[in-house]
C-alpha positions as CSV (number, residue, x, y, z in Angstrom):
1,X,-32.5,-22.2,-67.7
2,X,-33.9,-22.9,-64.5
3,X,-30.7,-21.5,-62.9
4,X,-31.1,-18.2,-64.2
5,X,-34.9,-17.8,-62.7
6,X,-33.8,-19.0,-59.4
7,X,-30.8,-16.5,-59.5
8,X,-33.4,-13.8,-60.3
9,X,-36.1,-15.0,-57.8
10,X,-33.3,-15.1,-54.9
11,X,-31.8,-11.5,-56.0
12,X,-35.3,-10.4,-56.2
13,X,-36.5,-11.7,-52.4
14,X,-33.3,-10.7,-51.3
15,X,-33.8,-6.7,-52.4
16,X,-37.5,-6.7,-51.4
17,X,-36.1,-8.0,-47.5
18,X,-33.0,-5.5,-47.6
19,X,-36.2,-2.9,-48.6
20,X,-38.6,-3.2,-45.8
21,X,-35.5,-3.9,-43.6
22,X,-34.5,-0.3,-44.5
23,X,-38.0,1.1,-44.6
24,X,-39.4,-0.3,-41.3
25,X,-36.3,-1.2,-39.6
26,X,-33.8,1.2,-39.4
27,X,-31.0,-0.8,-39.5
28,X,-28.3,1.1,-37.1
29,X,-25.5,-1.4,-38.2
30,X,-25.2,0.4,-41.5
31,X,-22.2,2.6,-41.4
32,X,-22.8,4.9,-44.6
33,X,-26.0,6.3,-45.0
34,X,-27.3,6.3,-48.8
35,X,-30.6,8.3,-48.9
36,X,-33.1,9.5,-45.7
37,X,-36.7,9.6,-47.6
């Protein structure tokens, strides 16, 4: 089941990127703003 883990592990270090994108970048390419913390 090695696919499943890497599937995981590549969903996983994909949302932590998209994360500190959003946190420390400001990304002004997104068109609909979700949340402002």
């Amino acid at each position: 089941m090695r696919v499943l883990v890497a599937a995981a592990t590549g969903l996983a270090v994909a949302f932590a990127v998209v994360l500190t994108l959003t946190a420390f970048g400001h990304p002004r390419r997104a068109g609909r703003p979700r949340s402002r913390c």
